[in-house]
C-alpha positions in Angstrom: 88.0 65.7 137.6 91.1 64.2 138.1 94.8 65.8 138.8 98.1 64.4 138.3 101.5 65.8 139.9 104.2 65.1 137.7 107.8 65.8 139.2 110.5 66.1 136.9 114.1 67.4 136.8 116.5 68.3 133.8 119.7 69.1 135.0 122.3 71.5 132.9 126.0 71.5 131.7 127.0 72.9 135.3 125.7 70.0 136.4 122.9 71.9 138.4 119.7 70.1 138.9 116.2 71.7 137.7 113.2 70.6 139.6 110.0 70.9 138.2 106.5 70.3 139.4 104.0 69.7 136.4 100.3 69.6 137.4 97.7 68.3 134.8 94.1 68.9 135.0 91.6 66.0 133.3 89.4 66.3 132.0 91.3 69.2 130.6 88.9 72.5 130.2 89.3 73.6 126.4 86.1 75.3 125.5 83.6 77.2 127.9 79.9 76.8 128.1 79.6 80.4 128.1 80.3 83.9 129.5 77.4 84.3 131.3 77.4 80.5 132.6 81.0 80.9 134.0 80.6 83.7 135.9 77.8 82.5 137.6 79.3 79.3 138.6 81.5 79.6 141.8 83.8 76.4 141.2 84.5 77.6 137.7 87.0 80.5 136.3 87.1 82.0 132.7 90.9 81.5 133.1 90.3 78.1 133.6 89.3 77.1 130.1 92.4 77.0 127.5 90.7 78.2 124.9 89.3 81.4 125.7 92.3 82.1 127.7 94.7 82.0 124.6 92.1 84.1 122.2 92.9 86.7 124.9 96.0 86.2 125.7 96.9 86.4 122.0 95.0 90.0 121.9 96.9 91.1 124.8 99.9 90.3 123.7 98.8 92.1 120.0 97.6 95.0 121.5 100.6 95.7 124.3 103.2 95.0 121.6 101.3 97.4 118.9 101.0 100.3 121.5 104.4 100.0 122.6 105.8 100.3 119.3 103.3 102.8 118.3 103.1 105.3 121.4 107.2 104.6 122.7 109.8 102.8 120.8 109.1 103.8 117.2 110.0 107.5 118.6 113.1 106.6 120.3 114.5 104.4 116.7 113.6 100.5 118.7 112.6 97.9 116.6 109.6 95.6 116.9 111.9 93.1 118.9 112.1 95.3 121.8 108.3 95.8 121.6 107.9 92.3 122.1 110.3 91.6 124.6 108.9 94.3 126.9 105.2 93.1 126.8 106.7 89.5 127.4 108.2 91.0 130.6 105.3 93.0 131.5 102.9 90.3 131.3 105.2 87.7 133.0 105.9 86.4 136.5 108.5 89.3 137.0 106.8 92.1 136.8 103.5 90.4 138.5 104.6 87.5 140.2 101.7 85.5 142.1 98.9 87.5 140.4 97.4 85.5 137.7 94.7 87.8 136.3 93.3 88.4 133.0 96.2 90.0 132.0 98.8 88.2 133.1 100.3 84.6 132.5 100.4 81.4 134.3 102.9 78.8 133.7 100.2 76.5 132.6 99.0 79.1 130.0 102.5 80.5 128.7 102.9 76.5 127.6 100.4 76.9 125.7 100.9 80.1 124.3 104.7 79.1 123.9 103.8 76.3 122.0 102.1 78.3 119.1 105.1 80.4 119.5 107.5 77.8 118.6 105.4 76.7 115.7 105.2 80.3 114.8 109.4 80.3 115.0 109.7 77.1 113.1 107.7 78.6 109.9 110.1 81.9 110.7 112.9 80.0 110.1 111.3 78.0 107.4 110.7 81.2 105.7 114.1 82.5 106.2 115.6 79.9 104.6 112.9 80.1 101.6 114.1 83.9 101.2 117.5 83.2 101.5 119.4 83.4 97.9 122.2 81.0 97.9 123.3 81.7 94.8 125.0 84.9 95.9 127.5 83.1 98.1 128.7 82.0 94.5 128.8 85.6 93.4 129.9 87.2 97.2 133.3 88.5 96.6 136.5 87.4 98.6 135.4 90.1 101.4 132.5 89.2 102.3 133.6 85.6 102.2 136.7 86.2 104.6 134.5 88.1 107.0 132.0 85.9 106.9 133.9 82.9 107.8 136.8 84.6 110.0 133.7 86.2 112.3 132.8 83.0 113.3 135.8 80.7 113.3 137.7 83.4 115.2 135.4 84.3 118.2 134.7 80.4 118.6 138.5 79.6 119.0 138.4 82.1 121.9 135.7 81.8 123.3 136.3 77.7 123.9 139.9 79.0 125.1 138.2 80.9 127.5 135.7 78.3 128.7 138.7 76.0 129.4 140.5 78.5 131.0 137.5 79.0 133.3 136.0 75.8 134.1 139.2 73.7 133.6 137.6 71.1 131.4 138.7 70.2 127.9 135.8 68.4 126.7 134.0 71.3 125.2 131.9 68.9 122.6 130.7 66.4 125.7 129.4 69.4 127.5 127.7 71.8 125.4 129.9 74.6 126.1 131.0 74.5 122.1 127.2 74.9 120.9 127.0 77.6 123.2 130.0 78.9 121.8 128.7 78.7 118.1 125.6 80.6 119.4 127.6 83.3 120.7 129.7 83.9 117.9 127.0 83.5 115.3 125.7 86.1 112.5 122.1 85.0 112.1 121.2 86.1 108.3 117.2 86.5 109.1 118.0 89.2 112.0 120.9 91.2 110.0 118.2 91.2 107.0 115.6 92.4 109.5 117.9 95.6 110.9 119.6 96.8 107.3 115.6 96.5 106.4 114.4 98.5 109.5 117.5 100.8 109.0 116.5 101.5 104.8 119.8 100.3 103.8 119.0 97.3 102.5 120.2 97.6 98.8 123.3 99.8 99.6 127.2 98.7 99.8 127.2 97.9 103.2 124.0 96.8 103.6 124.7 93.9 100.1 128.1 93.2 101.8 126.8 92.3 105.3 123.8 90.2 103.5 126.3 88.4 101.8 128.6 88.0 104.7 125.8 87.1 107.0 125.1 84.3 104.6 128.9 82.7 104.4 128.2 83.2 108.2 125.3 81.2 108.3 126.6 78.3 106.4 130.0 77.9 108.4 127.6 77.5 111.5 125.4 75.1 109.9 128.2 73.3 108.9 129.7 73.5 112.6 127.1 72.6 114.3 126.3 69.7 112.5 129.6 68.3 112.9 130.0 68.8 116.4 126.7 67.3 117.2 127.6 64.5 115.2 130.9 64.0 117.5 128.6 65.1 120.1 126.3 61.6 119.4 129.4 59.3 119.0 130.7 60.6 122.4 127.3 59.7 124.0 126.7 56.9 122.0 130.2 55.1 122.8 128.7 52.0 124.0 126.4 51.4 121.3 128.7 52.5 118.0 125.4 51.1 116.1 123.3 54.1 116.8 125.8 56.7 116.6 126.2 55.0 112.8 122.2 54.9 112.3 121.5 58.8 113.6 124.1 59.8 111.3 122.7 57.5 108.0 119.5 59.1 108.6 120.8 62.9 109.1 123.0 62.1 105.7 119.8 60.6 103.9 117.6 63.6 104.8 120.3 66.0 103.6 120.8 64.0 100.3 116.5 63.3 100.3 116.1 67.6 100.3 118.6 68.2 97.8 118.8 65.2 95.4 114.7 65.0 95.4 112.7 67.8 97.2 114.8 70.8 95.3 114.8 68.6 91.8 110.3 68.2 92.3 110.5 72.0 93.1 112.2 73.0 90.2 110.0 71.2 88.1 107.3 72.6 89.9 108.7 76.0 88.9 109.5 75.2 85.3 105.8 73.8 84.7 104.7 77.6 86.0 104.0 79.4 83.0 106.3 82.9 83.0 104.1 85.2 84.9 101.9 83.1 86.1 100.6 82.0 89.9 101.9 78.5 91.1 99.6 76.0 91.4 97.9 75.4 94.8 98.4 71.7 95.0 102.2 72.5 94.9 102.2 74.7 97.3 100.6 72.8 100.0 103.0 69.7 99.0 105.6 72.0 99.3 104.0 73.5 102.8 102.9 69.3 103.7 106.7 68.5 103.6 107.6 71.4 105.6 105.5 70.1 108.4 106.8 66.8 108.6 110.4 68.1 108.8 111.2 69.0 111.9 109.9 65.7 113.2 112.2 64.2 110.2 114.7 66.1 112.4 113.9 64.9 115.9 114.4 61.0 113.7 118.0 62.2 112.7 119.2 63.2 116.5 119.4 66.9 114.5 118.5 69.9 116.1 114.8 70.2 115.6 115.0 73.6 113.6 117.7 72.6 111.1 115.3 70.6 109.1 113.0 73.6 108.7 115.5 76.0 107.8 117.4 73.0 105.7 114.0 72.5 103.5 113.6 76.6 103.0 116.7 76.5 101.8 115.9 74.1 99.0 112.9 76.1 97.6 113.7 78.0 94.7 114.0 81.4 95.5 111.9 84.6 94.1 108.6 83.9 92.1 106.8 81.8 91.6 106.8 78.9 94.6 108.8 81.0 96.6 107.3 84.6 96.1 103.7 82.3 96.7 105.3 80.9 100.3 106.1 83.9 101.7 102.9 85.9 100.4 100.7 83.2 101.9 102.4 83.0 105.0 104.8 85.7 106.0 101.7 87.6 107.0 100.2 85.4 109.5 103.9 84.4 111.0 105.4 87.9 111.5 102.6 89.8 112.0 101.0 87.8 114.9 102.2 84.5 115.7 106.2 85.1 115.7 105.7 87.7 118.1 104.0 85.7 120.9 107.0 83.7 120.7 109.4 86.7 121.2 107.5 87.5 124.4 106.9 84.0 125.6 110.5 83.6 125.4 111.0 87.2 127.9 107.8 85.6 130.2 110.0 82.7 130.6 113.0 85.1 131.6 113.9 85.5 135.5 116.1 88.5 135.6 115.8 88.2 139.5 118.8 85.9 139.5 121.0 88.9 137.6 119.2 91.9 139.5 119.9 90.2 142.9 123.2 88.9 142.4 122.0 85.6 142.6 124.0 83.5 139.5 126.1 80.3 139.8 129.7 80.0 138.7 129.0 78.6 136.0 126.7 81.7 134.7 129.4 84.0 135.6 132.0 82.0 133.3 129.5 82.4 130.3 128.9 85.9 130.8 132.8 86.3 130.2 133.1 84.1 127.5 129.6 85.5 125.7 131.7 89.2 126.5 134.7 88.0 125.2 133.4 86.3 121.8 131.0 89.6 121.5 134.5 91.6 121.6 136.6 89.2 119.2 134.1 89.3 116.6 133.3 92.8 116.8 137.3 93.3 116.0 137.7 91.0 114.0 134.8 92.6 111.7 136.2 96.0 111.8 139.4 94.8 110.9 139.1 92.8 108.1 137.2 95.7 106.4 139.9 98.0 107.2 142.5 96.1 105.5 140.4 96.2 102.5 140.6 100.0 102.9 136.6 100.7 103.5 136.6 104.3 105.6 136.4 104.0 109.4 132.9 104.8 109.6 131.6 102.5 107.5 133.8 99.7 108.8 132.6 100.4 112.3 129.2 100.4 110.8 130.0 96.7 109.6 130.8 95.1 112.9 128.1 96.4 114.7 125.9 94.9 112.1 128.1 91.6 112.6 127.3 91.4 116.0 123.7 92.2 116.2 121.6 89.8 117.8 117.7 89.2 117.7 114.8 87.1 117.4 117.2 83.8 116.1 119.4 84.2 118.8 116.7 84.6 121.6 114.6 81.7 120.7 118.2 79.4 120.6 118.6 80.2 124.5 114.5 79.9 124.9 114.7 76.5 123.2 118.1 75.2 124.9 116.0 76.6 128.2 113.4 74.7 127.8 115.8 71.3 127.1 117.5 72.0 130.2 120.8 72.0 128.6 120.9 75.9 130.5 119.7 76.9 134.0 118.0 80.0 134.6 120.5 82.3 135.5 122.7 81.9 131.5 119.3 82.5 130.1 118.4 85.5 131.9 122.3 86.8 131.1 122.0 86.2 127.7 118.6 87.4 127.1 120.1 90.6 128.9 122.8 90.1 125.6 120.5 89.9 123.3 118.4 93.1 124.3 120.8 95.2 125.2 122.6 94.8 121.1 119.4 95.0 120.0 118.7 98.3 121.5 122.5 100.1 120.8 122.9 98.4 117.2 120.2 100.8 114.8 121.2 103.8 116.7 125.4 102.9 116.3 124.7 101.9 112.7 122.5 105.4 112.0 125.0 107.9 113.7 128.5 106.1 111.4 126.3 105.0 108.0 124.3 107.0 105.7 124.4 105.8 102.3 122.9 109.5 101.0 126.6 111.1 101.9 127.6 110.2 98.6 124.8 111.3 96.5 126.0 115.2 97.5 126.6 116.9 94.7 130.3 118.1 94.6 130.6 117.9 91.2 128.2 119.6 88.8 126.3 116.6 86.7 123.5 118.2 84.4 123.1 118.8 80.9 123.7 122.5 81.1 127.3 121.9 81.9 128.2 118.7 79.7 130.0 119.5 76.9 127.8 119.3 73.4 130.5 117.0 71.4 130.5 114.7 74.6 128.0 111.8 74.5 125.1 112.4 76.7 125.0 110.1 79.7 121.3 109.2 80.6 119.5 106.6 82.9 116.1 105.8 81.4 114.0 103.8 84.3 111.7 101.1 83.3 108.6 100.0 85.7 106.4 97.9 83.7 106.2 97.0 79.7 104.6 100.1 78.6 107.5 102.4 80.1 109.3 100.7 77.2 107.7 102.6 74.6 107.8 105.8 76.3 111.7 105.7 76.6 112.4 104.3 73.2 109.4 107.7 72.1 111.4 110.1 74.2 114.8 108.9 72.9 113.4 109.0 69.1 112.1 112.8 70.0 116.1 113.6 70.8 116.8 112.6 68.1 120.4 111.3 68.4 123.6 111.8 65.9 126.8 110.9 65.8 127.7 114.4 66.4 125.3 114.4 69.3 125.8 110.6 70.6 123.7 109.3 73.7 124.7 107.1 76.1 121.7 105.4 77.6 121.4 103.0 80.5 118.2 101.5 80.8 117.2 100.4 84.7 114.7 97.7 84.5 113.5 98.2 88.6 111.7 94.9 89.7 109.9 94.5 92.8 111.8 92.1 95.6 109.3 89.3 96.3 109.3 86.5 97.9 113.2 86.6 98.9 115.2 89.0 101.3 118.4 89.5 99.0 118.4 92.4 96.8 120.0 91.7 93.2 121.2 93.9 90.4 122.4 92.7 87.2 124.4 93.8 84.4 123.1 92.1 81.1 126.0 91.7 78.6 125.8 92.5 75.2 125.3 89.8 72.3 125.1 87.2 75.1 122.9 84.0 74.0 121.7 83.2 77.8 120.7 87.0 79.3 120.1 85.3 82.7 119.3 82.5 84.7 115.7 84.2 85.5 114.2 86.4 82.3 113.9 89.6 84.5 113.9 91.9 81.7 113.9 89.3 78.5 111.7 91.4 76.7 113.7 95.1 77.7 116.9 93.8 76.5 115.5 92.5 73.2 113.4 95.7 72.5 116.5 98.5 73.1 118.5 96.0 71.4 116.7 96.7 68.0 116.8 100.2 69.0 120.4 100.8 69.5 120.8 98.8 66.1 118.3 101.3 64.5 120.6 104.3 65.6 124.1 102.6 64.8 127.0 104.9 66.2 124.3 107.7 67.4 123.1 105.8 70.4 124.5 103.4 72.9 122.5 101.5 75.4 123.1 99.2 78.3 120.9 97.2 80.4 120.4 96.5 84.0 117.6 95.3 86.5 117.3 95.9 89.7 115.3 93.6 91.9 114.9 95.4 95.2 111.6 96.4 97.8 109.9 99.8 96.0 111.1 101.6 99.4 114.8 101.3 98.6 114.9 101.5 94.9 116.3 105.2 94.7 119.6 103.5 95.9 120.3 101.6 92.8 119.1 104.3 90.9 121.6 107.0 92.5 124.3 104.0 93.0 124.0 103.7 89.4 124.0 107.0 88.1 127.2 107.8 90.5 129.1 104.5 89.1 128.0 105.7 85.5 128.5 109.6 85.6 125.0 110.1 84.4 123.5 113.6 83.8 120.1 113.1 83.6 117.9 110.2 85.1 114.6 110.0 83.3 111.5 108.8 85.4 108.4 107.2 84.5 105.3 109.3 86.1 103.2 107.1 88.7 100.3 107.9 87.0 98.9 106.6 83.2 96.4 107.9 81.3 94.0 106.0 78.5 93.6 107.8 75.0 90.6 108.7 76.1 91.5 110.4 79.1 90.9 108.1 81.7 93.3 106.7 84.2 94.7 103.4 83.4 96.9 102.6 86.1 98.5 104.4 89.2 101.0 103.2 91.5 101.8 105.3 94.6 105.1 103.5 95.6 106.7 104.6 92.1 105.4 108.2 93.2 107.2 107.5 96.5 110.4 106.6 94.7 110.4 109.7 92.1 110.2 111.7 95.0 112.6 110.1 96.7 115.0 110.0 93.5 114.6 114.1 93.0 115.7 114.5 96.5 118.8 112.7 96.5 119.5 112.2 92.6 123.5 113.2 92.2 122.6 114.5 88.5 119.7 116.4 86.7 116.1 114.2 86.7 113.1 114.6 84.6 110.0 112.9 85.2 108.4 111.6 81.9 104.5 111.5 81.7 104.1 109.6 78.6 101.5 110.7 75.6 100.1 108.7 72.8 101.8 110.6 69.7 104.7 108.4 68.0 106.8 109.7 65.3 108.3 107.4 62.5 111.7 106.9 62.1 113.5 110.6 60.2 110.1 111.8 60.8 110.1 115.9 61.7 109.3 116.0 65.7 107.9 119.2 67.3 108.9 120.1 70.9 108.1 122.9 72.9 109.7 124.5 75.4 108.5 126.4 78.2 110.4 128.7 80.2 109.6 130.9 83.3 113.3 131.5 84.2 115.1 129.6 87.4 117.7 126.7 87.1 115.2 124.2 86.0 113.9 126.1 83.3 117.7 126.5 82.2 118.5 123.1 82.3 115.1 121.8 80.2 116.7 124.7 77.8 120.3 122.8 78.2 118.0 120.2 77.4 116.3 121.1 74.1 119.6 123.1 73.0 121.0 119.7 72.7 117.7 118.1 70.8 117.5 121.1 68.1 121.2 120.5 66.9 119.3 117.7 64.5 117.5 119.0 61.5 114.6 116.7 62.0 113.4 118.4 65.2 111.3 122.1 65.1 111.8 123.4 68.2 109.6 126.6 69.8 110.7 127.8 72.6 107.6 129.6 74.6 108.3 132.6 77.2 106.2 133.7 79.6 106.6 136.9 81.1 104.8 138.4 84.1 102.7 141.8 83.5 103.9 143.3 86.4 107.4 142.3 85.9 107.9 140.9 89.7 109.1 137.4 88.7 109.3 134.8 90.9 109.3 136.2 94.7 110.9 133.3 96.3 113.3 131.8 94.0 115.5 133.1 91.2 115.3 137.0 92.4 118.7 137.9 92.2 120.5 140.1 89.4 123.2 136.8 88.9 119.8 134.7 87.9 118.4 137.3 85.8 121.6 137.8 84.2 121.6 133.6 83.4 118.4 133.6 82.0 118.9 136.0 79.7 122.1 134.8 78.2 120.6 131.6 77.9 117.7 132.8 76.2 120.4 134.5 74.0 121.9 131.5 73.4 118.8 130.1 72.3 117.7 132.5 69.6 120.8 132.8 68.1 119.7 128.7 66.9 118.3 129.2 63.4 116.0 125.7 63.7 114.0 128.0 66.7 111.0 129.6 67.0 110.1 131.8 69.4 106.7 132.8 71.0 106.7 135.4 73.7 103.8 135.7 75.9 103.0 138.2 78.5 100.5 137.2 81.1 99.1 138.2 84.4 98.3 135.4 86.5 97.7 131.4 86.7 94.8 131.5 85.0 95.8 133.6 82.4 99.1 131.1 81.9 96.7 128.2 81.7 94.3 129.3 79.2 97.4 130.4 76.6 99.1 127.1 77.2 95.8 125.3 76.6 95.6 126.1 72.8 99.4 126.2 72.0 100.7 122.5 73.8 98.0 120.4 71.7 99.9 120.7 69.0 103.4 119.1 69.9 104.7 115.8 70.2 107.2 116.7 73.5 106.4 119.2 75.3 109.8 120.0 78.7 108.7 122.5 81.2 111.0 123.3 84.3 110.2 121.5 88.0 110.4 124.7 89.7 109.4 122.9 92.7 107.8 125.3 95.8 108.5 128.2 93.6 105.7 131.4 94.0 105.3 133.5 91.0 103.0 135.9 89.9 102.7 133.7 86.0 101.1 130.6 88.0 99.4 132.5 91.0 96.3 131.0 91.7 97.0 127.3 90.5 98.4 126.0 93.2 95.6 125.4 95.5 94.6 122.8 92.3 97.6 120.8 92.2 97.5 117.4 92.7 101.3 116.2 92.4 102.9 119.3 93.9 106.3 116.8 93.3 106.4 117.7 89.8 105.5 121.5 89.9 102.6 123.6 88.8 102.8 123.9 85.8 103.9 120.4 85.2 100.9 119.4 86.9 98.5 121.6 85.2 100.1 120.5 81.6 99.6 116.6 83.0 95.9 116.4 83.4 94.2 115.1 80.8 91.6 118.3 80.8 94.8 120.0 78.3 93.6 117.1 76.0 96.7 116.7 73.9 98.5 113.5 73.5 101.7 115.0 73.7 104.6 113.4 76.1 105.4 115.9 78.8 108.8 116.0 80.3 109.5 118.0 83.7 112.9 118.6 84.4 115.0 119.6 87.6 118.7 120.4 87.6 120.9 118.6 89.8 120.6 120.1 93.5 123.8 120.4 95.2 124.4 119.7 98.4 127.4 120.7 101.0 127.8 117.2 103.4 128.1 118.9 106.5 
């Protein structure tokens, strides 16, 4: 075995030299001959051999980061980020320096693991840029393009003020200090999208105006950096004006090669897709092929190696079907394991001796100012702008401490300009400090000033019971997949709509968000040739199109999608139903049934969103469980009613008062009383409630297009028998929520419910052992809340 000492130096912009002592082992040990063999042998270790030693040192890291997260941060509100960065430290020379055991890293072995790392961070940015909609910096509005521009170009101008101020030396560009500069001031898109996703607020105002403005951001320091390391090149390159010339001919033909070719191939790619359909394989590994080769196409061009990556991303057509099919195949892999070796290679890498011990250059020291004073310029500079455009204090402060967030982007710069020796050890270790420390105070700021449910409080009371009857009905039908179609269109037949009795309906087509990280909502016009650039909801528009034209005057419909993650969707629901004034937001069930009784399909994250949507819904909901009975056009419909008494069962009344104004409905209206008279014990036990049923009921009887069944009966059992052989013969049958309510008329039901979201009784009238056909519609009044 022979050994080589290598001695190398790099030396930084503070013109400090970096000596470094490189010893390489040959043959190199990759794979051992065996547990059992090693251990006997004295000359050998199990450490010794790269191979095992990175399988474990890849479940190390995995399993520290996981139980960190898991047992400690999650509680106190960290991110994953911290998680990583803590096992990095744990398990580097800091913590035990000198003791290279199983568990902790060598130099020789966090170059290894480092190197996957970066590879892992080049496919992160890759992917960033793949999810990255550019399209909306077309559509961004002049506020999020003014802040996303002025938080960069501002802090930059100050911060190279101050670096001149401190080191007395004007040529910023010659010495690094104005990429440094751009790296302080910068809004990194992939890490904003990562904390408005950890924080839930994704889809809301601030969350869309900080995506957009982190995007402008991005651009304007793309666009910066290139040029500057284009002067950078000439600057170095003085002598020799013909490779200055040929660096930038090759950074220019790339460019033009990704956007002029590559996009154009991709397109096509796309376009040959059929609609719905999975991308073919062979285009997605030419896609993944070309990927690979960029960052080396980089290295050619004198760019900065990651550009390419994140260059090419940017060029794949966003969403399904090549870009939903990138991420899918390879988010997985990238952010689950091999991204966060990288995060915690970068902290082994970290000496915060230098910083604990007081032990930093000069230089260092003038960075840490100008890294404090850029932090400060761009966090008032983002609370101002907002301001002027008269957004609320809170939600403006909100804004710049999302601006100035920093994360995995902005760690892996410093790790990488490390490594290059373009910093010493001392600016990495202060900036790392940086980047933890925002990282930490950011989500908890941002949760104590923003919460997007404030405004979903009800202050104003909008159900149906309290909208006026010659007033058009506004409703928000939501649409999941194509057979939710049908059951809206049913459900708005069965209301049978008149020009007395208008409806104003605006359908919510709610996509999932796949494979990119902006959320999008549109507002299809009317009689417009081209609905959109991508056929969202095609089909929806057409279908309520004929639909509104079928009820002429009585019936008004508009159409949106919504393409957002399933775990956020209740905020363009509730956004849109406070923009619209909406009184009731209908709600397809999660679960539907076969005509013969079997379950066709469930989906537990639409369950998750309908209970999310009845907690915070600013207006009356009903969740519809669709049946199989249609009813032609000026057919008679048959509803029932049932009613226990409570607020829900008042507004389903509200509800069906406004249906039986049309000739062509029969309405019954069943009441259920309780033997014993008690009622409901928890709920609805007041004289005030008793009093509101009753006139209601009053109200009711006095409608001559009404029939009434009163029913007296003792317990749950007794309840579900009777409603049994009455409901089977109805087309809609609306029932009140009545959600956590205990009452004598369904004691003894409760223990078998199996969506206690939707009630008892709406449960027990939504299995499929009632065997009717009939649609079933539970309803809940708006709750109102006092924002405290």
């Amino acid at each position: 075995m022979g050994m080589i000492d290598v001695n190398s130096s790099s030396t930084g912009m503070e013109g400090r030299v970096r000596m470094e002592s490189i010893c390489i082992k040959f043959p190199p040990k990759v794979s051992s001959a065996g547990l059992v063999e090693v251990l006997s042998s004295k000359d050998d270790d199990f450490m010794d051999y790269s191979g095992p030693r990175l399988h474990l040192q890849m479940v190390v890291i995995f399993a520290l980061t996981q139980s960190l997260h898991n047992l400690i941060f999650k509680y106190l509100g960290l991110p994953m980020f911290i998680s990583q960065i803590v096992a990095g430290i744990i398990l580097g020379p800091m913590v035990f320096k000198g003791h290279h055991s199983l568990i902790t890293m060598s130099d020789s072995s966090t170059q290894i693991l480092g190197t996957l790392g970066s590879m892992g961070y080049i496919f992160y940015l890759f992917l960033s840029g793949v999810k990255m909609d550019l399209s909306l910096t077309q559509k961004a509005g002049k506020k999020a393009i003014c802040i996303g521009c002025l938080t960069i170009l501002v802090p930059v101008a100050f911060c190279l003020i101050t670096d001149v101020i401190l080191s007395q030396n004007s040529d910023l560009i010659k010495n690094k200090n104005f990429f440094l500069a751009l790296t302080y001031s910068g809004t990194s898109f992939p890490v904003i999208h990562g904390l408005l996703d950890e924080l839930k607020i994704l889809n809301s105002e601030l969350g869309r105006l900080g995506l957009s403005a982190a995007i402008v951001s991005d651009l304007v320091s793309f666009l910066l950096m290139t040029i500057g390391k284009r002067l950078r090149n000439l600057q170095l390159e003085d002598k020799d004006a013909l490779l200055g010339i040929r660096d930038m001919g090759f950074a220019t033909a790339f460019v033009l090669l990704v956007l002029f070719v590559f996009r154009p191939l991709m397109r096509r790619m796309v376009k040959r897709t059929p609609q719905d359909g999975n991308i073919k394989s062979v285009y997605m590994y030419a896609v993944i092929i070309v990927f690979l080769i960029s960052p080396a196409v980089s290295g050619i061009a004198n760019m900065f190696v990651t550009i390419g990556p994140y260059l090419f991303g940017l060029a794949v057509p966003v969403g399904p079907p090549l870009g939903a099919a990138l991420v899918n195949k390879l988010d997985p892999l990238v952010s689950g394991l091999i991204l966060p070796m990288f995060a915690s290679t970068c902290a082994m890498r970290v000496n915060f001796s230098h910083v604990l011990l007081s032990n930093t250059s000069k230089y260092a020291k003038d960075q840490a100012i100008a890294a404090l004073v850029t932090l400060v310029v761009k966090f008032g500079v983002s609370l101002l702008l907002p301001l002027l455009c008269k957004m609320p204090m809170a939600d403006s402060l909100a804004l710049a401490f999302i601006m100035i967030t920093k994360g995995i982007v902005e760690m892996g710069s410093y790790a990488i300009l490390f490594d290059q020796g373009v910093i010493s050890e001392d600016v990495f270790a202060i900036m790392a400090i940086f980047v933890v420390v925002l990282a930490i105070t950011v989500p908890f700021l941002v949760r104590q000033l923003y919460d997007p449910s404030r405004k979903f409080m009800g202050y104003e009371k909008r159900n149906i019971l309290n909208s006026k009857l010659n007033e058009d009905l506004r409703i928000i039908g939501c649409i999941h997949v194509p057979g939710n179609v049908n059951s809206l269109i049913n459900i708005l037949n069965l209301s049978c709509p008149t020009k007395e009795s208008a409806i104003t309906v605006d359908v919510l087509h709610l996509v999932r968000l796949s494979g990119q990280a902006t959320p999008i909502f549109i507002a299809h016009q009317k009689h417009s040739k081209t609905i959109s650039k991508k056929s969202y909801s095609e089909n929806v528009v057409l279908a309520f199109g004929q639909f509104e034209r079928d009820h002429w005057e009585a019936l008004s419909i508009h159409v949106f999608t919504a393409v957002s993650p399933p775990n956020l969707m209740y905020e363009d629901v509730c956004n849109l139903a406070m923009d619209r004034l909406t009184s009731f937001v209908i709600l397809p069930f999660h679960r539907r049934w076969c005509i013969d009784g079997s379950v066709e399909s469930e989906d537990q994250a639409i369950r998750s969103l309908n209970c999310d949507i009845l907690e915070r819904a600013p207006c009356s909901v009903g969740i519809l469980v669709e049946g199989f009975r249609t009813i032609p056009l000026g057919s008679l419909a048959k509803i029932a009613v049932i009613f226990l008494g409570g607020k829900d069962d008042r507004e389903a009344l509200a509800l069906a008062k406004r249906i039986s104004k049309d000739q062509r409905v029969l309405l019954t209206l069943i009441h259920l009383k309780a033997t014993n008279s008690l009622g409901s014990i928890l709920e609805d036990d007041d004289e005030n409630n008793k009093m509101l049923d009753e006139e209601m009921l009053r109200i009711m009887k006095e409608n001559g297009n009404l029939r009434y069944i009163e029913q007296h009966v003792h317990d749950g059992p007794e309840t579900s028998e009777f409603l049994k052989s009455m409901v089977i013969d109805y087309q809609l049958v609306i029932v009140g929520r009545r959600y956590k309510v205990e009452d004598p008329r369904t004691c003894g039901l409760e223990e078998w419910t199996e969506f206690p979201e939707i009630g008892i009784l709406g449960d027990l009238l939504s299995t499929s052992d009632f065997g009717g056909h009939y649609s079933l519609l539970i309803v809940q009044q708006q709750q109102l809340r006092i924002n405290a």
